[in-house]
N, CA, C and O atoms as CSV, one atom per row, in Angstrom:
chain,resi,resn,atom,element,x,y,z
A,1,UNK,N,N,3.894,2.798,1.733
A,1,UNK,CA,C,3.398,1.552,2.295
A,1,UNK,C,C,2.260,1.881,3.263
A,1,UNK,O,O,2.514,2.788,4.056
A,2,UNK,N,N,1.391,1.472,3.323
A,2,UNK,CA,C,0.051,1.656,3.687
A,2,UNK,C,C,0.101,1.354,5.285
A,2,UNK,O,O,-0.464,2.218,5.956
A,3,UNK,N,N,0.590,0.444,5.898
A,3,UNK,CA,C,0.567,-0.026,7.329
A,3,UNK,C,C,1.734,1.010,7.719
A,3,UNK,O,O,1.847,0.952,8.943
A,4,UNK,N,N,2.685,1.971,7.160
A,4,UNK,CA,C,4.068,2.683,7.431
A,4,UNK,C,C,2.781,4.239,7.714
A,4,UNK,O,O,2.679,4.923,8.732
A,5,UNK,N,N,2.141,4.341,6.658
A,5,UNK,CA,C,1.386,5.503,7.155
A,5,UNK,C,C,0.245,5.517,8.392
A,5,UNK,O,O,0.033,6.542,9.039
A,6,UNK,N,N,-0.607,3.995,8.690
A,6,UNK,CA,C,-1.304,3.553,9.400
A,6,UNK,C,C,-0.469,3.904,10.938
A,6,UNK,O,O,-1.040,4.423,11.898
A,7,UNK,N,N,0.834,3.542,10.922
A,7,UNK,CA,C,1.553,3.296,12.051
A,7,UNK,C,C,1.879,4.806,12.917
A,7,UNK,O,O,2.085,5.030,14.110
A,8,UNK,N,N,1.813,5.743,11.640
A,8,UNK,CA,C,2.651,7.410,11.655
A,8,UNK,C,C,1.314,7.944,12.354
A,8,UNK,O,O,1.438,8.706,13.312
A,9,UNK,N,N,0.319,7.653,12.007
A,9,UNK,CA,C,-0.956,8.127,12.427
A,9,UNK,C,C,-1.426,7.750,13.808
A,9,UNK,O,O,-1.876,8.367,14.774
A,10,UNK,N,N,-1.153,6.533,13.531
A,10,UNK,CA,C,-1.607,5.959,14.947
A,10,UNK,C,C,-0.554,5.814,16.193
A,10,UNK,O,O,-0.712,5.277,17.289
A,11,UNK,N,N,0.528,6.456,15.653
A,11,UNK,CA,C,1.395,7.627,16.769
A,11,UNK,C,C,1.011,8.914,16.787
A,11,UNK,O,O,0.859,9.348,17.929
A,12,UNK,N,N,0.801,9.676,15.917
A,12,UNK,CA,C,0.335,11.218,15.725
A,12,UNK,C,C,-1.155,10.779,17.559
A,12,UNK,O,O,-1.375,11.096,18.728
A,13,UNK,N,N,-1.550,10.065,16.646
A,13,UNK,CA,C,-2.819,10.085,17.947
A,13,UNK,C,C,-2.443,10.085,19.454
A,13,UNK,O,O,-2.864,10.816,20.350
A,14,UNK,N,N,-1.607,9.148,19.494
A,14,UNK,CA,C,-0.885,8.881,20.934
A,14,UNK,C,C,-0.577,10.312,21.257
A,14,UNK,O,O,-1.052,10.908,22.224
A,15,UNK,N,N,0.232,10.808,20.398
A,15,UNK,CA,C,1.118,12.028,20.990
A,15,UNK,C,C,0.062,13.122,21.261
A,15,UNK,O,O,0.199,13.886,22.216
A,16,UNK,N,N,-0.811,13.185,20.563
A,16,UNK,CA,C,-2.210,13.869,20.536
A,16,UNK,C,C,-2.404,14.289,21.585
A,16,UNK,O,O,-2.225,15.426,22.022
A,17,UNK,N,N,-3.025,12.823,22.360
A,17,UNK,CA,C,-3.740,12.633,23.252
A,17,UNK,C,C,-2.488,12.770,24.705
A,17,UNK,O,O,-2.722,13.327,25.777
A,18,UNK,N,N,-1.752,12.381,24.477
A,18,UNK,CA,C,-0.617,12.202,25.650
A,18,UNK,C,C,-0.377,13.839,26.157
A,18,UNK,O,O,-0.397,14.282,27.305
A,19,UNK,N,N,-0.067,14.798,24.428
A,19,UNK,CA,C,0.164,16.345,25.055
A,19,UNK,C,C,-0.865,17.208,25.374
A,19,UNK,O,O,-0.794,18.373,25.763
A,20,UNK,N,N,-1.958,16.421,25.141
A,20,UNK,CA,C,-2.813,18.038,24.944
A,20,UNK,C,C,-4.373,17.086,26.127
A,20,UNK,O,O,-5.503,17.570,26.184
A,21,UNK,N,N,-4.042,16.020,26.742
A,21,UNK,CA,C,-4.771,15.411,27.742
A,21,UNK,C,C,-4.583,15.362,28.735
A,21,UNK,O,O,-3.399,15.637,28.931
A,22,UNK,N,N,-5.321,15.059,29.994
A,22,UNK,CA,C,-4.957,14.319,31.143
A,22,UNK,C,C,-6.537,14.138,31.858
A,22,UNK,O,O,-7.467,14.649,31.234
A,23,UNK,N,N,-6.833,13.443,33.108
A,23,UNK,CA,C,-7.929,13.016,33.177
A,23,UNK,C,C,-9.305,14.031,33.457
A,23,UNK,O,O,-10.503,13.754,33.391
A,24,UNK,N,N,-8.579,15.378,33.810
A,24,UNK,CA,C,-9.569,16.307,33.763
A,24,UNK,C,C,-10.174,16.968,33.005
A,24,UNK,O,O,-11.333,17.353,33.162
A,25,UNK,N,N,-9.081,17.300,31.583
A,25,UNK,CA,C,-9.119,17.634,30.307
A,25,UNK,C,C,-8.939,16.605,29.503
A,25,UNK,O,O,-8.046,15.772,29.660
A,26,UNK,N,N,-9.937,16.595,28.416
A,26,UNK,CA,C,-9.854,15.664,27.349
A,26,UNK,C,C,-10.044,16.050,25.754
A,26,UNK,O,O,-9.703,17.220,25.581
A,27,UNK,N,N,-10.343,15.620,24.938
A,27,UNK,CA,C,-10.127,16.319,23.666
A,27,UNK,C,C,-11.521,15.998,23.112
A,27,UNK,O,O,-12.013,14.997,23.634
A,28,UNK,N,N,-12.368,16.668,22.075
A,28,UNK,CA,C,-13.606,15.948,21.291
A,28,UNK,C,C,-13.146,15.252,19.998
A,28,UNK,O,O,-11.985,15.521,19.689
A,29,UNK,N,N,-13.663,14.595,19.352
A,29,UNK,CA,C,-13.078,14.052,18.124
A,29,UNK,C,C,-12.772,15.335,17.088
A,29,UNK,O,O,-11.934,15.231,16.193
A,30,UNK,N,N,-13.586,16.617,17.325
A,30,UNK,CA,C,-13.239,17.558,16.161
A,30,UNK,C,C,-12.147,17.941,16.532
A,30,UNK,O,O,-11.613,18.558,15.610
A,31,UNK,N,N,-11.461,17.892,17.509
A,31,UNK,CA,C,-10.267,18.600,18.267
A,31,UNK,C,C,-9.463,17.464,17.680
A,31,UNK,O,O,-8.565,18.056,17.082
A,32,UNK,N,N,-9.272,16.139,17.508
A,32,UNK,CA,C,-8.302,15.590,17.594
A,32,UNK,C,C,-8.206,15.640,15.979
A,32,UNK,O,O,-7.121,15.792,15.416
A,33,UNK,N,N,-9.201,15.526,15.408
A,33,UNK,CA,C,-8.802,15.280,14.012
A,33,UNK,C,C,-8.345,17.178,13.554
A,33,UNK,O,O,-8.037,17.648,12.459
A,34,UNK,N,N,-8.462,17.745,14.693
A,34,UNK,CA,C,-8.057,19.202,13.819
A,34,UNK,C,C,-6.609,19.168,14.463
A,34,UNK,O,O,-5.932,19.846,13.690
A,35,UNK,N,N,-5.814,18.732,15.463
A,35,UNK,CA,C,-4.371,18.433,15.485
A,35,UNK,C,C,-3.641,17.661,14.714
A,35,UNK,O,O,-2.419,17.626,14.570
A,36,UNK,N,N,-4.785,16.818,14.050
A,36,UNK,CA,C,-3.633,15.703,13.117
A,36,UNK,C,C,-3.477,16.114,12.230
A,36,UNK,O,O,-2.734,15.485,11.476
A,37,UNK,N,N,-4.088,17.472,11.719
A,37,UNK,CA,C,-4.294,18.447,10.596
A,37,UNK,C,C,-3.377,19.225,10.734
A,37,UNK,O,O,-2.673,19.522,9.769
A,38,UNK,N,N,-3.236,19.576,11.576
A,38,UNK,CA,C,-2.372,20.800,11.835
A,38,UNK,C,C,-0.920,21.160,12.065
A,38,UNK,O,O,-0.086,22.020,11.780
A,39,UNK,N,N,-1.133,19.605,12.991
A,39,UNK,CA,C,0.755,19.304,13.879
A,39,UNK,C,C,1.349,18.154,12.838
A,39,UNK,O,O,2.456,18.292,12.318
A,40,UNK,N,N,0.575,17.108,12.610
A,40,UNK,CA,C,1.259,16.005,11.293
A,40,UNK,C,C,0.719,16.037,9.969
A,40,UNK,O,O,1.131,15.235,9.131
A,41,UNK,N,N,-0.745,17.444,9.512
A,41,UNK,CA,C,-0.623,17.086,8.445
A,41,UNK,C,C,-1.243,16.121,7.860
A,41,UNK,O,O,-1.236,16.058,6.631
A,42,UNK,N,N,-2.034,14.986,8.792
A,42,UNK,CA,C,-2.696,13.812,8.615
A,42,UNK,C,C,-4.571,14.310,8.336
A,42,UNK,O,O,-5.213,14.999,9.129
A,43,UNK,N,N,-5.072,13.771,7.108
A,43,UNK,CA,C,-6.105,14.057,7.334
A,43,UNK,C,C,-6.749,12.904,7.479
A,43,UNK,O,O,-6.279,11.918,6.911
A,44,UNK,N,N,-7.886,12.787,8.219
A,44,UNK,CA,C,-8.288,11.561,8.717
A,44,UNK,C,C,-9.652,11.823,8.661
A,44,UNK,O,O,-10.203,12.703,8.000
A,45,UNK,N,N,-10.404,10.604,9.753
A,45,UNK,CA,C,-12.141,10.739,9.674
A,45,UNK,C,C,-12.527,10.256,11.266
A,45,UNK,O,O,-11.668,9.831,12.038
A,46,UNK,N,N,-13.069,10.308,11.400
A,46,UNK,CA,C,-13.729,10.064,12.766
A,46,UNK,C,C,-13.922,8.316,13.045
A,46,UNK,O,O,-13.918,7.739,14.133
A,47,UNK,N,N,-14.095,7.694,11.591
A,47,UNK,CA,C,-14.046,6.492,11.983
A,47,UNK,C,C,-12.862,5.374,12.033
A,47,UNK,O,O,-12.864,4.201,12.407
A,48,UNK,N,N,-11.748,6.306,11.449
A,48,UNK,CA,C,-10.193,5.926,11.398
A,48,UNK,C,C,-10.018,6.689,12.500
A,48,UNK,O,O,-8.984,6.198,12.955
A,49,UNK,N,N,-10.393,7.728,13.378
A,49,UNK,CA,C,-9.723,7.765,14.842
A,49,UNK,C,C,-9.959,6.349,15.472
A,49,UNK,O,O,-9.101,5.519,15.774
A,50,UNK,N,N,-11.263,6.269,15.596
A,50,UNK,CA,C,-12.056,5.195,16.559
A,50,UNK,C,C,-11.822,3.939,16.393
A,50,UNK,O,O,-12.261,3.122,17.203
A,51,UNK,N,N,-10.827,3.434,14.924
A,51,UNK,CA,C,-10.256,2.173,15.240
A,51,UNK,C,C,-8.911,2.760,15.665
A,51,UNK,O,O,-8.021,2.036,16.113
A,52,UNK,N,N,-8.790,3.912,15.539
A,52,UNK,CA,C,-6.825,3.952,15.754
A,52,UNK,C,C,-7.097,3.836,17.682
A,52,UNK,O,O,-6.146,3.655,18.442
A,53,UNK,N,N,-8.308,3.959,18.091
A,53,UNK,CA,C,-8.451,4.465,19.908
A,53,UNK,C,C,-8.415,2.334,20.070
A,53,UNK,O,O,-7.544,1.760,20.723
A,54,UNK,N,N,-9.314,1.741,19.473
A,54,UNK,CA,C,-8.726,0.390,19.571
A,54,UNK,C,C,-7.348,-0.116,19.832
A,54,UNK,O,O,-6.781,-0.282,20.912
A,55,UNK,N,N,-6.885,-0.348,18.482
A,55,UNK,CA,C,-5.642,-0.290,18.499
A,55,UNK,C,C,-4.749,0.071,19.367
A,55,UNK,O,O,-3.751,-0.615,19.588
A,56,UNK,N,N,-5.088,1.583,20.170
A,56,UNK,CA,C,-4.140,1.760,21.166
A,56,UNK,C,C,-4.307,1.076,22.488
A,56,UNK,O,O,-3.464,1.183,23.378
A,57,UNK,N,N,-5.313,0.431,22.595
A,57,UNK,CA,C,-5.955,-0.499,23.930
A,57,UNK,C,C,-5.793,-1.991,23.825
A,57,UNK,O,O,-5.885,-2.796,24.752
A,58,UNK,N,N,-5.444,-2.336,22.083
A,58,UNK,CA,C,-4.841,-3.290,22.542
A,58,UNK,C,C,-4.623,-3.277,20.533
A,58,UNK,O,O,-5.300,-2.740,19.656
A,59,UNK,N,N,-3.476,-4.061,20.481
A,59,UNK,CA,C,-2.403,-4.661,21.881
A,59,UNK,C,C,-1.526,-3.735,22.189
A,59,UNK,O,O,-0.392,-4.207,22.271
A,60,UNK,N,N,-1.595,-2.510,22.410
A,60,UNK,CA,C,-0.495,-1.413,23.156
A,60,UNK,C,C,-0.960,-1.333,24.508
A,60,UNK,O,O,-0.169,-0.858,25.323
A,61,UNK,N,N,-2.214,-1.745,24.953
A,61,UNK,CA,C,-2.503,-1.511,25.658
A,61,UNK,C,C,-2.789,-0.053,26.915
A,61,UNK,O,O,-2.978,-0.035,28.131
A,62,UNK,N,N,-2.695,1.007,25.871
A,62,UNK,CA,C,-2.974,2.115,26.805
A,62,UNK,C,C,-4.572,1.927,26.801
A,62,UNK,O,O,-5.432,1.271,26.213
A,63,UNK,N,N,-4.434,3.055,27.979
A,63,UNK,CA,C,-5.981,3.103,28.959
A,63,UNK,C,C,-6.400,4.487,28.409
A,63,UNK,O,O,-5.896,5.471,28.951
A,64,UNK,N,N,-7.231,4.657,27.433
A,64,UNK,CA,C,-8.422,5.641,26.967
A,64,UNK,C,C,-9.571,5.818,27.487
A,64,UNK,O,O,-10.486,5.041,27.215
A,65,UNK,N,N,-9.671,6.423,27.974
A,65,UNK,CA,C,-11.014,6.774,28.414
A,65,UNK,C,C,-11.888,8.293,28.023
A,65,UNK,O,O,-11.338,9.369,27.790
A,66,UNK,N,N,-13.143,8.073,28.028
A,66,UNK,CA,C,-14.255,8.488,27.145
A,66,UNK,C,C,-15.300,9.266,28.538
A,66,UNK,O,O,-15.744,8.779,29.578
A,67,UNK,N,N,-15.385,10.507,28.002
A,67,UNK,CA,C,-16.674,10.942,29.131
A,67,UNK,C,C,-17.963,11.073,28.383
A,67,UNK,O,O,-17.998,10.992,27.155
A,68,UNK,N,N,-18.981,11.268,29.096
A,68,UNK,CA,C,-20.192,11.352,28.289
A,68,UNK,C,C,-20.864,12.257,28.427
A,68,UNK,O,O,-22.093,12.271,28.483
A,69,UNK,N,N,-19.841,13.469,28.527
A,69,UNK,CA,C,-20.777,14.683,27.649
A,69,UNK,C,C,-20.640,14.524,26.461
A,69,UNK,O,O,-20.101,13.543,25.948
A,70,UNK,N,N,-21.165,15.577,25.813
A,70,UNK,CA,C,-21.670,15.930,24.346
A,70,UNK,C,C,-20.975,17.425,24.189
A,70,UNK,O,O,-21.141,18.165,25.158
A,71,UNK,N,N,-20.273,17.911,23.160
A,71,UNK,CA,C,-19.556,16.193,22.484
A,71,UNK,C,C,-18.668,15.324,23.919
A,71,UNK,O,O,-18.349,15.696,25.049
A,72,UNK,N,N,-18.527,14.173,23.239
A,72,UNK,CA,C,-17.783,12.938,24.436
A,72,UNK,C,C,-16.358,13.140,24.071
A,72,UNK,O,O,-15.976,13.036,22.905
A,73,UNK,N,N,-15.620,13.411,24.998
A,73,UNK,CA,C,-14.363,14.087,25.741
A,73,UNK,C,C,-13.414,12.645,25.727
A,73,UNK,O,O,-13.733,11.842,26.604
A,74,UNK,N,N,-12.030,12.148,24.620
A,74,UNK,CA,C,-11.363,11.512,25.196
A,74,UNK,C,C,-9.868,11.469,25.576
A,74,UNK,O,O,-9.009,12.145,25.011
A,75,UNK,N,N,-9.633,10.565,26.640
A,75,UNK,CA,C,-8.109,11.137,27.074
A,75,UNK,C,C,-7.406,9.858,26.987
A,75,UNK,O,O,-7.833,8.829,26.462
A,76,UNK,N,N,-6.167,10.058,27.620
A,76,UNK,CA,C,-5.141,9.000,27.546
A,76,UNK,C,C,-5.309,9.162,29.199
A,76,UNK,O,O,-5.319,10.237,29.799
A,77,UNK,N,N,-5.450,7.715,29.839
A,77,UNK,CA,C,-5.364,7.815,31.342
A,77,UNK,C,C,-3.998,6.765,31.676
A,77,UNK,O,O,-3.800,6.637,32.884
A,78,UNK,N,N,-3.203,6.134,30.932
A,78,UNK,CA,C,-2.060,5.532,31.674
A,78,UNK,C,C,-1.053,4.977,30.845
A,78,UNK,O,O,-1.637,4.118,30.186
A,79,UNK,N,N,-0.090,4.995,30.582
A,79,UNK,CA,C,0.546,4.277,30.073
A,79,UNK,C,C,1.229,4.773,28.836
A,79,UNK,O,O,0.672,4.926,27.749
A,80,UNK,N,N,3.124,5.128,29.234
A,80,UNK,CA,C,3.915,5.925,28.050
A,80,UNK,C,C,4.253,5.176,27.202
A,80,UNK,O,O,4.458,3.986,27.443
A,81,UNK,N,N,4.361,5.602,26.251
A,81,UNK,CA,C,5.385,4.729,24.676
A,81,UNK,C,C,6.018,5.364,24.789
A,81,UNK,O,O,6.116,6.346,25.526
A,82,UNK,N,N,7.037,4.619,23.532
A,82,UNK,CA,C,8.057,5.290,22.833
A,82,UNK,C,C,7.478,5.263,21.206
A,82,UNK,O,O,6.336,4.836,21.040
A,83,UNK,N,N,8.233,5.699,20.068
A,83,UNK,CA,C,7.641,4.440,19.078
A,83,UNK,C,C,7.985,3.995,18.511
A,83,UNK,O,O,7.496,3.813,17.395
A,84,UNK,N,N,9.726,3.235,19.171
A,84,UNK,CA,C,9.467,1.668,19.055
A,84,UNK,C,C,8.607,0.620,18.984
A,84,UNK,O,O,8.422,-0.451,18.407
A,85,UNK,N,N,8.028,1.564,20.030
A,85,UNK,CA,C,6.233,0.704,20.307
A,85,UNK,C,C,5.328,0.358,19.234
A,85,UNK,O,O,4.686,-0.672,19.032
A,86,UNK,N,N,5.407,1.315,18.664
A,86,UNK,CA,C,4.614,1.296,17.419
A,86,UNK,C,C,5.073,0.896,16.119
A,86,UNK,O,O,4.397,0.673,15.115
A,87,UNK,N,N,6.656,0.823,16.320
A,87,UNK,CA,C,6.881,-0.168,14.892
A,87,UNK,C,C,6.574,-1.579,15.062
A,87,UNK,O,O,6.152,-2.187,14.079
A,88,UNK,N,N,6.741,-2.252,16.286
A,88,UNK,CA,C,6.263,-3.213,16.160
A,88,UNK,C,C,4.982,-3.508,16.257
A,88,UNK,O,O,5.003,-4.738,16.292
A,89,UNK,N,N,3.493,-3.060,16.345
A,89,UNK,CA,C,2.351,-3.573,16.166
A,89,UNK,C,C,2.361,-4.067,14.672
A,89,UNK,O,O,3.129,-3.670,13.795
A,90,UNK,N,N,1.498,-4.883,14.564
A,90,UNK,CA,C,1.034,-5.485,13.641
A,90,UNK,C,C,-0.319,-4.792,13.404
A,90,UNK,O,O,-1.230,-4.896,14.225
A,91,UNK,N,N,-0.444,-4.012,12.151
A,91,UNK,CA,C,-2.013,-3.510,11.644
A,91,UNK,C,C,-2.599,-4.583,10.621
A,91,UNK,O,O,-1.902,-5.093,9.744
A,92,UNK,N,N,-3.789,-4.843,10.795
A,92,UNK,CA,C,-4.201,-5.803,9.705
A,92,UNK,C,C,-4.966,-4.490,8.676
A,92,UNK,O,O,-5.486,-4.775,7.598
């Protein structure tokens, strides 16, 4: 089921960003898509991260934030799940 794998991913990211972040350290997109490779196995694209970084801002509402070096650095700045959390979003 297509929204069951959408959902697995767009936890893989959370957890991503939750273990391997915090506001001093952050991750580049080649870094994140090379953990979803590695730890779940997920292969993905840079433009399925960048709606999955939506998604987590709303309606989950965590706080992502983005620095602007090069490459641009992002982290998770607030806010734990479980993922319960994530069975219930709705993906369109």
């Amino acid at each position: 089921m297509k929204s069951d794998n959408q959902k697995a991913r767009l936890f893989a990211v959370y957890q991503i960003l939750k273990k391997y972040t915090d506001e001093t350290h952050g991750l580049s997109m080649r870094e994140i898509l090379h953990h979803l490779e590695r730890d779940y196995d997920i292969h993905s694209t840079r433009q399925t991260v960048t709606s999955d970084f939506a998604l987590l801002e709303y309606p989950l509402n965590i706080d992502l934030d983005s620095t602007f070096d090069t490459p641009q650095r992002h982290f998770l700045s607030s806010r734990i799940l479980e993922y319960k959390d994530f069975i219930d979003v709705h993906i369109c």
